[in-house]
Backbone as numpy.savetxt, mean C-alpha at the origin, in Angstrom:
# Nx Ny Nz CAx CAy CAz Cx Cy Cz
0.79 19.26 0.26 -0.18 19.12 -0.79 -1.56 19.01 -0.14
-2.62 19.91 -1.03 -3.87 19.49 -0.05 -4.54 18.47 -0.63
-6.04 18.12 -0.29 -6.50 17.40 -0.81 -7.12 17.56 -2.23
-7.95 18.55 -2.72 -7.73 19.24 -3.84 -6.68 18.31 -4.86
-5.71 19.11 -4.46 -4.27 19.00 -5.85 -3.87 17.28 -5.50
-4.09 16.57 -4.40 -4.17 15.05 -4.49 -5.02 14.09 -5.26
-6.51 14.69 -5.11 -7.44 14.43 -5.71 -7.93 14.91 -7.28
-6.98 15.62 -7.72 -7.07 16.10 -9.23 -7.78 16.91 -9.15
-8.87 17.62 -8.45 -9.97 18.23 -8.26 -9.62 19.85 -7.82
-10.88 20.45 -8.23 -11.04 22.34 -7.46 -11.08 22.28 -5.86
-11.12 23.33 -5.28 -11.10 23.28 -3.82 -12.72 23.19 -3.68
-12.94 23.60 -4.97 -14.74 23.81 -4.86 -15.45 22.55 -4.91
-14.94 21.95 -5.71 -15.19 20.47 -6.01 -15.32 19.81 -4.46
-14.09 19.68 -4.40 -13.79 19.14 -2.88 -14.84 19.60 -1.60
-15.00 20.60 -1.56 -15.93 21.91 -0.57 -16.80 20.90 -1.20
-17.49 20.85 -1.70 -18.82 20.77 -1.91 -19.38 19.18 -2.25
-18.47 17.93 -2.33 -18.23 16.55 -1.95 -18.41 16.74 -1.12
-17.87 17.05 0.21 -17.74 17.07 1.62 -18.92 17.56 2.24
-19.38 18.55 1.91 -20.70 18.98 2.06 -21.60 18.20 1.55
-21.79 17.33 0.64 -22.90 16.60 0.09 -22.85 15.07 0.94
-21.84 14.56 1.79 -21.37 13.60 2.33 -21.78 13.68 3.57
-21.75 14.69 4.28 -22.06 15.49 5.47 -23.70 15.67 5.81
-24.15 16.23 4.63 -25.58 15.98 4.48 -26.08 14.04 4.96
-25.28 13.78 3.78 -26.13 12.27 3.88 -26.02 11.50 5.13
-24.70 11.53 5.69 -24.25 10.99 7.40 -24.99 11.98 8.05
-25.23 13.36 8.22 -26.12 13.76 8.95 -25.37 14.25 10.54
-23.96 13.88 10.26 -23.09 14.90 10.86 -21.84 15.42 10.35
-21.36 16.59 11.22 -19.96 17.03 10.49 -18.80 16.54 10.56
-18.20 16.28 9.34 -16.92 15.19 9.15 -15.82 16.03 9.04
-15.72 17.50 8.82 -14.68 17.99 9.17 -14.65 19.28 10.15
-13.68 19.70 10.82 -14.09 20.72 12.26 -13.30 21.59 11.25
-13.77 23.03 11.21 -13.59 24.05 10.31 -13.37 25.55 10.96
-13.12 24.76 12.27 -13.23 26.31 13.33 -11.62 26.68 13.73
-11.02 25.84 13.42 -9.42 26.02 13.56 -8.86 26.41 12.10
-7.58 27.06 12.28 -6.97 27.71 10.73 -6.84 26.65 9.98
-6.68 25.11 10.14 -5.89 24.28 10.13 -7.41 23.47 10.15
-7.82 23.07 8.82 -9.30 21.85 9.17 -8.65 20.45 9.31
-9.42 19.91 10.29 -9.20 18.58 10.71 -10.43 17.76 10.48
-10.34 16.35 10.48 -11.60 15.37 10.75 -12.12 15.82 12.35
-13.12 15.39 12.02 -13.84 15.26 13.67 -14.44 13.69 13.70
-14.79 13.51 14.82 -14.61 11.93 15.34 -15.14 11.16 14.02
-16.25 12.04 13.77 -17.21 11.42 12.43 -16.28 10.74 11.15
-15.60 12.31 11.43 -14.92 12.34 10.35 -13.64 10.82 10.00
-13.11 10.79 11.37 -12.13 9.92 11.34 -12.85 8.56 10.99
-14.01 8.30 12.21 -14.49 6.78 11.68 -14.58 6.59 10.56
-15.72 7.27 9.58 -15.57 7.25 8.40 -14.63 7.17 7.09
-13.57 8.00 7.39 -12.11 7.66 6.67 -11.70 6.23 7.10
-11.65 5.97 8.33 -10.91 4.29 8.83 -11.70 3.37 8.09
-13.33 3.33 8.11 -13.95 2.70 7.34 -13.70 2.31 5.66
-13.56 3.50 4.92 -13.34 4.03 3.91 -11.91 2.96 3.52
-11.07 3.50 3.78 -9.72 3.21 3.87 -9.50 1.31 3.97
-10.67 0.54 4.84 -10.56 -0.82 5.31 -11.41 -1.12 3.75
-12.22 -0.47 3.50 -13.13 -1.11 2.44 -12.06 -1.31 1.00
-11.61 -0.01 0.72 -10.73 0.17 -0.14 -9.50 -0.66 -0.09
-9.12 -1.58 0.98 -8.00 -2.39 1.04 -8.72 -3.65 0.66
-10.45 -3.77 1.01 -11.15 -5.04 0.45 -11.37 -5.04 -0.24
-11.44 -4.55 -0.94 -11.88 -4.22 -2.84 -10.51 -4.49 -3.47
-9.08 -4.04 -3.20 -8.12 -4.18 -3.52 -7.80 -5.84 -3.87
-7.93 -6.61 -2.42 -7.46 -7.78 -1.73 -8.66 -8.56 -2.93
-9.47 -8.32 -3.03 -10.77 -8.87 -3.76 -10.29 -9.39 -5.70
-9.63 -7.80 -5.84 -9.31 -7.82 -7.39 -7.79 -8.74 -6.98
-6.86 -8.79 -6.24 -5.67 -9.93 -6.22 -6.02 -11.12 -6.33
-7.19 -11.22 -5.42 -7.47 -12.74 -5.57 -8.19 -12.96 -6.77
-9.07 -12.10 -7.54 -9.91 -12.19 -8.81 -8.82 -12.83 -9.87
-7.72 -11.83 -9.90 -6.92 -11.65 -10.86 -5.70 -13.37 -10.57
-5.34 -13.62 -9.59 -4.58 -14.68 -9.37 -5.93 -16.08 -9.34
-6.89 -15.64 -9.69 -7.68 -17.12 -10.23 -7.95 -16.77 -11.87
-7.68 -16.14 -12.03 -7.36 -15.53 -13.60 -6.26 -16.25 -14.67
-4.99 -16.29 -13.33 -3.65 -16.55 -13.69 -2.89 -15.48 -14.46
-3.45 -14.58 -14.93 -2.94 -13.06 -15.03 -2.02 -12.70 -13.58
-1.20 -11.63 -14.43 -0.10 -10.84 -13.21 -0.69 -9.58 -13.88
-2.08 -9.36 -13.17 -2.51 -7.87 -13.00 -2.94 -6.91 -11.59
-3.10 -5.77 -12.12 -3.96 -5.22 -10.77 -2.91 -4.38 -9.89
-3.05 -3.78 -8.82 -2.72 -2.59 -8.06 -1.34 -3.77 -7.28
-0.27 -3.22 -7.22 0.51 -3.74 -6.08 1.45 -2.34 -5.76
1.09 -2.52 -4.12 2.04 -1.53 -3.73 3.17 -1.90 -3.04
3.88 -1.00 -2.94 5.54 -1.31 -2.74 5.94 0.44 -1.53
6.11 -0.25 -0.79 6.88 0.32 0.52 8.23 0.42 0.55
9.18 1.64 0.48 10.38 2.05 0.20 11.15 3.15 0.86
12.04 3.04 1.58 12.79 4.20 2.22 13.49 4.80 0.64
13.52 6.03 0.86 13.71 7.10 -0.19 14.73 6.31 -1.09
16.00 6.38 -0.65 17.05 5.89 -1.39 16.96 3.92 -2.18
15.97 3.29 -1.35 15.46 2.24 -2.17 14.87 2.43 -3.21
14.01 3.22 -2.80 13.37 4.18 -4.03 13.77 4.01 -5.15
14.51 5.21 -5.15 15.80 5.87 -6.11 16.90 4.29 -6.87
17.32 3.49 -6.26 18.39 2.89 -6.86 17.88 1.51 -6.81
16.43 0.69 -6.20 16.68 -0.67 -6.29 14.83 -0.62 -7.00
13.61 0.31 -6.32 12.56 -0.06 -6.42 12.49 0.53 -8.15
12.43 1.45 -8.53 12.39 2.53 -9.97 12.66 1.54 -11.41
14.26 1.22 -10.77 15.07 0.27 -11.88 14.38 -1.41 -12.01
13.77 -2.04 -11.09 13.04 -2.67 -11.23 11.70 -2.55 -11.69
11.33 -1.48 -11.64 9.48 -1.35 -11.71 9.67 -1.29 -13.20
10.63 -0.71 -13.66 10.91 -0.76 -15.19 10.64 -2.08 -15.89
11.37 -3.11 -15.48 11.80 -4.11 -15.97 9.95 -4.83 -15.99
9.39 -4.72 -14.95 8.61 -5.22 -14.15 7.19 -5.03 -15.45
7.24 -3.42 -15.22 6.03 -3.06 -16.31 6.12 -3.66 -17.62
7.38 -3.63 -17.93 7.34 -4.50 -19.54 7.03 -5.76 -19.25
7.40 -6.63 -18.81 7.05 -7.80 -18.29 5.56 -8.26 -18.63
5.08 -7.18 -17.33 3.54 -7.32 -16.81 2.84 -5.76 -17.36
2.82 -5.77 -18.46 1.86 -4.36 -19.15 0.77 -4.23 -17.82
-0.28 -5.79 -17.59 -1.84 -4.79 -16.21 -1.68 -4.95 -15.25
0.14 -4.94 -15.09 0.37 -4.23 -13.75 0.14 -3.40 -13.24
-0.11 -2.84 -11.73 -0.24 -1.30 -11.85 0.48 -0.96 -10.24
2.03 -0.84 -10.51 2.56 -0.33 -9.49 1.95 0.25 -8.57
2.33 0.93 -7.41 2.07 2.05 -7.08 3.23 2.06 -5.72
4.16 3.15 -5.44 5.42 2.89 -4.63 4.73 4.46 -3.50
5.40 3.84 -2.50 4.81 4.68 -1.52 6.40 4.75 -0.82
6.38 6.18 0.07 7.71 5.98 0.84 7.12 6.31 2.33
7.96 4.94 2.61 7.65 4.56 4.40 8.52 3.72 4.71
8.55 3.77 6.03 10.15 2.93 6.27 9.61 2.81 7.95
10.15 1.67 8.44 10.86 1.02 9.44 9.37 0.94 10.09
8.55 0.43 11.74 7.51 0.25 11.92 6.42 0.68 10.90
6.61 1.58 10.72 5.34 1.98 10.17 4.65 1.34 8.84
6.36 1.51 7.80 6.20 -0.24 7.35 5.52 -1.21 6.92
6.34 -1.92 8.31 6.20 -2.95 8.49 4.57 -3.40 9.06
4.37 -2.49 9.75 2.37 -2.32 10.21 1.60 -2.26 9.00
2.26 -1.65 7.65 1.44 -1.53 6.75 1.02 -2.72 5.57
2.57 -3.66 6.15 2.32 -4.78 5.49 1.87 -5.75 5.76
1.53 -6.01 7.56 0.77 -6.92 7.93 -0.79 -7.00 8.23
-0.78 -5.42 7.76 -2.56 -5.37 8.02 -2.84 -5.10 6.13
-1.95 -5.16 5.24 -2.69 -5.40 3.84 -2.22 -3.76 3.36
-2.08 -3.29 3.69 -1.71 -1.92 3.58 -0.81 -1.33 2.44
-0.15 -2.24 2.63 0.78 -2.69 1.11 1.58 -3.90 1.01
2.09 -4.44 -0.37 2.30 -6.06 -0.97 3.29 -6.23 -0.60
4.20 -5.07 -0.49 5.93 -5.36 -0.55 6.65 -4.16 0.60
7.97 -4.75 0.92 8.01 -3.36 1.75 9.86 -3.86 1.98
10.86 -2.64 0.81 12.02 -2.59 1.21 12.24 -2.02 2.45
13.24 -2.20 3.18 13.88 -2.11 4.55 14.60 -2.05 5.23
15.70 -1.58 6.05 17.12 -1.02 6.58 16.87 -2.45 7.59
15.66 -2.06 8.26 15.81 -3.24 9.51 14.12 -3.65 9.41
14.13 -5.26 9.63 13.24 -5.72 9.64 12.20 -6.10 10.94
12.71 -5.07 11.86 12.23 -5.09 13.33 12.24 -6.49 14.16
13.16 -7.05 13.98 13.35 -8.40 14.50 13.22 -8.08 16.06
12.66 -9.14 16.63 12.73 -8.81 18.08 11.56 -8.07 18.65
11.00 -7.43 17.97 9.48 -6.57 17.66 8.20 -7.49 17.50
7.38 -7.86 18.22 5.70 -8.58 18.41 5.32 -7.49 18.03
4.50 -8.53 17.32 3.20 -7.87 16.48 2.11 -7.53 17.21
1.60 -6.30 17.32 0.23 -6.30 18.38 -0.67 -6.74 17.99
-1.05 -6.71 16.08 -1.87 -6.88 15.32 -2.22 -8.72 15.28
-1.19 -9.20 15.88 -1.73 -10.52 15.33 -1.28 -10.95 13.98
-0.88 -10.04 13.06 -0.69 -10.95 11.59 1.01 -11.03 11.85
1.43 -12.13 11.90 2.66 -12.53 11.77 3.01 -12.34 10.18
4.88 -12.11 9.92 5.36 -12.14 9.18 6.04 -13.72 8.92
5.98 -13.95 7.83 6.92 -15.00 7.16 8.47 -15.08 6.96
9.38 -15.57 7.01 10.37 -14.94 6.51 11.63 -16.22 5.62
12.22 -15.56 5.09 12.68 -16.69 4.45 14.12 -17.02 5.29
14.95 -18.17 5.04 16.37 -18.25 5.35 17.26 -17.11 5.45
17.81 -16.86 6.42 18.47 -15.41 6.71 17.60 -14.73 6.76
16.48 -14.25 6.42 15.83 -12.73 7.26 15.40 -11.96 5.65
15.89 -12.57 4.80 15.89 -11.94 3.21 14.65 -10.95 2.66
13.69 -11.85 3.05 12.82 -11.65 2.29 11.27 -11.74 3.49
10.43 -10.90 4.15 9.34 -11.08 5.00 8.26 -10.22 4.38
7.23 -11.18 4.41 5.97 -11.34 3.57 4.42 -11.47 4.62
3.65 -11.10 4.79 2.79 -11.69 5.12 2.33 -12.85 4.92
2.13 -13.79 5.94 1.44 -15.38 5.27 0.49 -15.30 4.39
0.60 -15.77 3.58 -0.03 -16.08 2.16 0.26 -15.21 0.99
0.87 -14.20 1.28 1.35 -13.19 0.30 2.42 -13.75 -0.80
3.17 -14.99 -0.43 4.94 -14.61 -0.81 4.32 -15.46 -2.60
3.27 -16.15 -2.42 2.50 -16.68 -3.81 2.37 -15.67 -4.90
1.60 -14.85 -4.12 0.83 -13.40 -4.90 2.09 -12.68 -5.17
3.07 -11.86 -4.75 4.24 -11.50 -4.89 5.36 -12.23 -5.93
5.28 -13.30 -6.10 6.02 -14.00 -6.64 5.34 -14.10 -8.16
4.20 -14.42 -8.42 3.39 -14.78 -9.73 3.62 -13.12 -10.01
3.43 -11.88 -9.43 3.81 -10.67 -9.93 5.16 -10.00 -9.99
6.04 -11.52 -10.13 7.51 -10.79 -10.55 7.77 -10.07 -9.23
7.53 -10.22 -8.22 7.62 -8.74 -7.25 8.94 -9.58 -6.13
8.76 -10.52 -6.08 9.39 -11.80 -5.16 10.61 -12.65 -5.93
11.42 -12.75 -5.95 12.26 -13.62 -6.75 12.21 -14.88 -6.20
12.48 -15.11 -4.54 12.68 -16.09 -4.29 13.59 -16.68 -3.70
13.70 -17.45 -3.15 15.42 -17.58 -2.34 16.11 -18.17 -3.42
17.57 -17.94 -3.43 18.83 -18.29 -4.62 18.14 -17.59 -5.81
17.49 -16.84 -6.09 17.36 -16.29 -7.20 17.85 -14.65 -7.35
17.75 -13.98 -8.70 18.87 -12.78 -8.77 17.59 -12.01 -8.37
18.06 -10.60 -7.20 17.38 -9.72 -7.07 16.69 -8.99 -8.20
15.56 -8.57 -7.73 14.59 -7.68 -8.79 14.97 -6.68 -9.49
14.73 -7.39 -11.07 15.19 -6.20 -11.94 16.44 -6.82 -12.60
17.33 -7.72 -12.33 18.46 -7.89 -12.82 18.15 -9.27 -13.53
18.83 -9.45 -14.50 18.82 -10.38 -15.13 19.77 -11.68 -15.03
19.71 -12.77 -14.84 21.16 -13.56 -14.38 21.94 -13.97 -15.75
């Protein structure tokens, strides 16, 4: 998929964002000389930037919304395909009725990559085959974890997760099922 048909947008649209962006930084953010366009250095800082801001704006409306006492706002959920399919879907169901200004959003990623995505904010939740036990963090943000290995959260997360239905909890029935 390109960016275009990601972005809802024309290729022209897109062409010509990029060009108006390019102007204003005052260098070129994408290299256009290969079949295949890539970022160029510009290009990348700027996306990393982009990308950190957009996780602060995110992190900003969780905390807005949990001094609210509302269960609203963006939560994402990290899923190997077949979690997907049979544990994340059948829950998100249950979940949205629940919490109408919820606003899912399920991504599929699995095993480090993950798990990196959940300790730098990247996303709220993250099903898992293996929880990389035995694996240091380079990043510095340690995981939490509950009795047996169940359930690993970023510190301070397992609150936020939990007030959004997303967390059950230890001794409680997995997500989505009713006891």
């Amino acid at each position: 998929m390109d960016a275009a048909q990601l972005l809802h947008l024309s290729p022209s649209a897109v062409s010509q964002q990029l060009a108006q962006l390019e102007r204003e930084v005052g260098l070129p953010l994408v290299d256009r000389s290969r079949r295949r366009v890539g970022l160029t250095p510009a290009g990348h800082l700027l996306a990393a930037r982009a990308e950190r801001i957009e996780q602060e704006l995110a992190e900003a409306r969780r905390e807005l919304t949990e001094l609210s006492g509302r269960v609203a706002g963006p939560v994402t959920i990290a899923a190997f395909s077949t979690a997907i399919c049979h544990l994340v879907a059948p829950a998100l169901r249950a979940i949205v009725e629940a919490y109408p200004e919820l606003e899912p959003r399920v991504v599929e990623l699995e095993g480090a990559a993950a798990l990196r995505e959940l300790r730098t904010g990247g996303c709220d939740m993250v099903v898992t085959e293996h929880d990389g036990d035995g694996v240091a963090s380079s990043d510095g943000h340690d995981l939490a974890s509950s009795p047996g290995g169940r359930r690993r959260v970023p510190r301070g997360h397992a609150r936020r997760l939990a007030a959004a239905g997303l967390d059950p909890g230890p001794g409680r029935p997995p997500l989505g099922r009713q006891p």
